[in-house]
Structures are given as structure tokens and as C-alpha cells.
C-alpha positions as a Python dict, from the first residue, in 0.01 Angstrom:
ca = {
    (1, 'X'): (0, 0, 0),
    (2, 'X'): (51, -278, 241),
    (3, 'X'): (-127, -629, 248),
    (4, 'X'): (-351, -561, 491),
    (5, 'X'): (-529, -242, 316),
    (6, 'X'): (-520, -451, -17),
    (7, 'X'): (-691, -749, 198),
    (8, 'X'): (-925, -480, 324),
    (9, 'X'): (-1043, -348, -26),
    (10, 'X'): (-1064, -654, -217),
    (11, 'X'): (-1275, -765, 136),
    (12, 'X'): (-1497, -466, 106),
    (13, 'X'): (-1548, -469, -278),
    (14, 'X'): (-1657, -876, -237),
    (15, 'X'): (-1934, -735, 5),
    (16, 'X'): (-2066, -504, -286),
    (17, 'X'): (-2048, -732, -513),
    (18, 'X'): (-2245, -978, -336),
    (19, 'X'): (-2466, -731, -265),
    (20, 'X'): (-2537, -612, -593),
    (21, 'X'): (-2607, -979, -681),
    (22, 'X'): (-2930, -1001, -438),
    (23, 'X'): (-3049, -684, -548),
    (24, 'X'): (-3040, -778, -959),
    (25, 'X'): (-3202, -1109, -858),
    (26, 'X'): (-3486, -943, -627),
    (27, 'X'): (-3683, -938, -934),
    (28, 'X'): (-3738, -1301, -969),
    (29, 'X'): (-3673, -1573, -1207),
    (30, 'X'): (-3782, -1461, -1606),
    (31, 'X'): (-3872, -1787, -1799),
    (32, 'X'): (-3999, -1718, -2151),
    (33, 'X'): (-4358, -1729, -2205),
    (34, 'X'): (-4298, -2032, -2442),
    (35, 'X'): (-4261, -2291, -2186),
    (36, 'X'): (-4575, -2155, -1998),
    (37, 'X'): (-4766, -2193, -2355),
    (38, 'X'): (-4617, -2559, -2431),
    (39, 'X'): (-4740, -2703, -2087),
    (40, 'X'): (-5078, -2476, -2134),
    (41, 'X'): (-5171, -2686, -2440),
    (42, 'X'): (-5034, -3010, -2278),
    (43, 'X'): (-5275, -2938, -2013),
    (44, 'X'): (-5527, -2903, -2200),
    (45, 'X'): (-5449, -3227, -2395),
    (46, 'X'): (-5433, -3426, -2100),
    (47, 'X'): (-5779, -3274, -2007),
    (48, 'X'): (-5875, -3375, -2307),
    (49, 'X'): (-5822, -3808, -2296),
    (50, 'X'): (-5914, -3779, -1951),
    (51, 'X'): (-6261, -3691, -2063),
    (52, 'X'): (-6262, -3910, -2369),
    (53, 'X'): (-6183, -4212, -2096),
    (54, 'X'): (-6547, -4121, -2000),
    (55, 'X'): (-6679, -4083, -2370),
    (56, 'X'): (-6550, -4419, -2481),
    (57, 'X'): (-6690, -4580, -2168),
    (58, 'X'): (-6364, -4808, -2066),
    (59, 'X'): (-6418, -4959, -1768),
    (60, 'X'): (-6192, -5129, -1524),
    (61, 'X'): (-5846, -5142, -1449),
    (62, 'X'): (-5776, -4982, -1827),
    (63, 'X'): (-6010, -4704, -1680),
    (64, 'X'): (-5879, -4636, -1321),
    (65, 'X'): (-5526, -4665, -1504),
    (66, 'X'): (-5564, -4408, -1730),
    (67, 'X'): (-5774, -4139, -1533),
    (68, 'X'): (-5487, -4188, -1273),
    (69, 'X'): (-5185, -4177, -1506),
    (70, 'X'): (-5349, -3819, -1673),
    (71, 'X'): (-5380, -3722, -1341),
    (72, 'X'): (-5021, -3755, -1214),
    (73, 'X'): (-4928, -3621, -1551),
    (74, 'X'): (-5088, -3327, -1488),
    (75, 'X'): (-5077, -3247, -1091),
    (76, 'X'): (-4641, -3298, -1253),
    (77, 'X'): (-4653, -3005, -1480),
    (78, 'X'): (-4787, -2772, -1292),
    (79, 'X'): (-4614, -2846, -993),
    (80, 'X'): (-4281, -2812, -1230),
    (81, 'X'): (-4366, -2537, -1449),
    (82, 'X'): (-4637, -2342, -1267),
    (83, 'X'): (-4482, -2360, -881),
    (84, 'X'): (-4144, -2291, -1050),
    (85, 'X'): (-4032, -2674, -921),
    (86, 'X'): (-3797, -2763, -1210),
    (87, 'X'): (-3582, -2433, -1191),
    (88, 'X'): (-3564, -2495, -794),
    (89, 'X'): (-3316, -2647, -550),
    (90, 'X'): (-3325, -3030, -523),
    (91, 'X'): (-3317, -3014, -144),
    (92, 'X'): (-3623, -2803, -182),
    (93, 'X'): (-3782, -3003, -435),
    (94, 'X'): (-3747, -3354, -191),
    (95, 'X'): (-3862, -3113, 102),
    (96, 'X'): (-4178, -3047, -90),
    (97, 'X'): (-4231, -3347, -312),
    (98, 'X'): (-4090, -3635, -48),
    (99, 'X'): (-4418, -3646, 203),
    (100, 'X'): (-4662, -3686, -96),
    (101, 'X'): (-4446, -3963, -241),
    (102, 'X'): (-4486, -4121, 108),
    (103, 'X'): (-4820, -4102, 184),
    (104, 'X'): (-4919, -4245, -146),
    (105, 'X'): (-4663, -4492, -128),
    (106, 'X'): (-4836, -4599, 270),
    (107, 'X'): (-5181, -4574, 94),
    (108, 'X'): (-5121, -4818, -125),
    (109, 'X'): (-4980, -5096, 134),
    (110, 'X'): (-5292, -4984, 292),
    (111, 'X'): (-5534, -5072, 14),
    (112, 'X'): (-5322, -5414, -90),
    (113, 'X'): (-5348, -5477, 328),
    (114, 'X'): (-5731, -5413, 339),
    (115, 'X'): (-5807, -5598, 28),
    (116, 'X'): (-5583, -5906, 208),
    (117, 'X'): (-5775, -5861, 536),
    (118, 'X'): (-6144, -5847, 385),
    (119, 'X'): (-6066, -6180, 171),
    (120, 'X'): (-5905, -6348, 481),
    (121, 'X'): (-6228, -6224, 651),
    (122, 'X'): (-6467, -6343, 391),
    (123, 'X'): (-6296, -6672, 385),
    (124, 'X'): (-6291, -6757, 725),
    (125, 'X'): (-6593, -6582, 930),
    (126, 'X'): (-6852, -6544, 597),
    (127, 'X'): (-6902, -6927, 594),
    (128, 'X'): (-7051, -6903, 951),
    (129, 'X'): (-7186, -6592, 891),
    (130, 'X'): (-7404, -6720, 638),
    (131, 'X'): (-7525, -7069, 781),
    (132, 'X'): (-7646, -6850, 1069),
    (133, 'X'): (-7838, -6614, 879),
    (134, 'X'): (-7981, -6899, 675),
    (135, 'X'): (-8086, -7104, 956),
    (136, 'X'): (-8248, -6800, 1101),
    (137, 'X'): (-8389, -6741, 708),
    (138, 'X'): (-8570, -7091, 697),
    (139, 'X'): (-8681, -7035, 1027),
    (140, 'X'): (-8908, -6759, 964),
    (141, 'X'): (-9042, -6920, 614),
    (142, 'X'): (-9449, -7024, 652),
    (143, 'X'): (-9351, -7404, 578),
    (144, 'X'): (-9126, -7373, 923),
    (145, 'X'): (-9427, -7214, 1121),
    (146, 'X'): (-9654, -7461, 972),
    (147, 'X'): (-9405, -7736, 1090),
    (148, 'X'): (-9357, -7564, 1439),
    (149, 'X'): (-9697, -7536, 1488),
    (150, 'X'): (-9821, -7882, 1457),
    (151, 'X'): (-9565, -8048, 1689),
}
């Protein structure tokens, strides 16, 4: 046999191979039912203390902290475990996972920039705001007609 037929075979039975391999895999990814339970009951958990936020009646930043934190908790797992993100690609995981991350990274500049602008706006147009509206406010008061009347 020469090279070149050798070359030929060995080029042939890669092509089998590799098409075998699709064919095996065509029936999906088979994670034991274990996992699935695990995150289940951590689900449920994290249901759990983010109702009992509400039953103990915090309030505040404590409050908004945790109902947030159980939330990303849980909006994690099943991203990971139930849209089969752990077992995936990375590129495919940044693909997905990258323009959330941004937009929540832009909403927050936005919030810290309108809670900036509406404290530079209370400080420097309320003041006149407000001595207008209470000029116009002890205008209208019976002791001002009174006084406008008898001049």
C-alpha cells in the first residue's frame, strides 16, 4: 500500500468518526436529576426569606437589599442550571449574560445621576420656587383681601 491510499483511509475513517460523534451527542446533554433537585429546594428556600422580608416588616435599605440579593440569587440558578448555562461555552455564556450586566450596570449611573440632578435641582430652583408660591399663598389669605381692599 502506498502513502497516499494509507493518507486516504486514515482521511476517510476521521470523517466517520467525527461523524459518529454528532450523531451520539444528538441526544443532548444528561445531567443527573440530583442537581435539578438541589437547586429545586434552593429555590424554594430563597422563595422562602424573600417572603419572610415581608413578614418581619424590614424596611429600608436592609429591605431593598435583601429582596434584591434573593432575587439575583435566584434569576442565577436558573439561568445556570435550568437554561443549561454552567455546562455551556464561555463565549456563549458572555454573549448571553454580557448585555444584562450592562444595562444594569448603565441603570444604576442612571439612578446615582438622577438622584444628583433632583438634589442639585431642589437646591438651587426650590428656594425660588417656594417664595413664589408663598407670596402668591399670602396673597389669596382673607387678612390680604381685607388689607387690599381698604387701600
Amino acid at each position: 500500500m502506498t502513502a497516499t491510499t494509507e493518507h486516504a483511509r486514515a482521511h476517510v475513517s476521521g470523517h466517520a468518526a467525527s461523524a459518529a460523534r454528532p450523531a451520539a451527542q444528538a441526544h443532548g446533554q444528561q445531567h443527573p436529576i440530583r442537581v435539578y433537585l438541589i437547586v429545586w429546594v434552593a429555590l424554594f428556600v430563597l422563595s422562602t426569606a424573600s417572603y419572610l422580608v415581608d413578614y418581619f416588616d424590614l424596611h429600608g435599605l436592609l429591605r431593598w437589599f435583601l429582596i434584591i440579593l434573593f432575587m439575583w440569587l435566584k434569576a442565577g440558578f436558573i439561568v445556570a442550571i435550568f437554561m443549561h448555562m454552567a455546562w455551556e461555552r464561555l463565549a456563549l455564556v458572555f454573549a448571553i449574560l454580557t448585555p444584562p450586566g450592562a444595562l444594569a450596570i448603565f441603570l444604576g449611573i442612571m439612578a446615582v445621576e438622577g438622584d444628583y440632578t433632583k438634589s442639585d435641582r431642589q437646591a438651587n430652583f426650590a428656594p425660588a420656587a417656594v417664595e413664589t408660591q408663598s407670596r402668591a399663598a399670602a396673597a389669596e389669605t382673607p387678612m390680604a383681601q381685607e388689607t387690599a381692599g381698604k387701600e
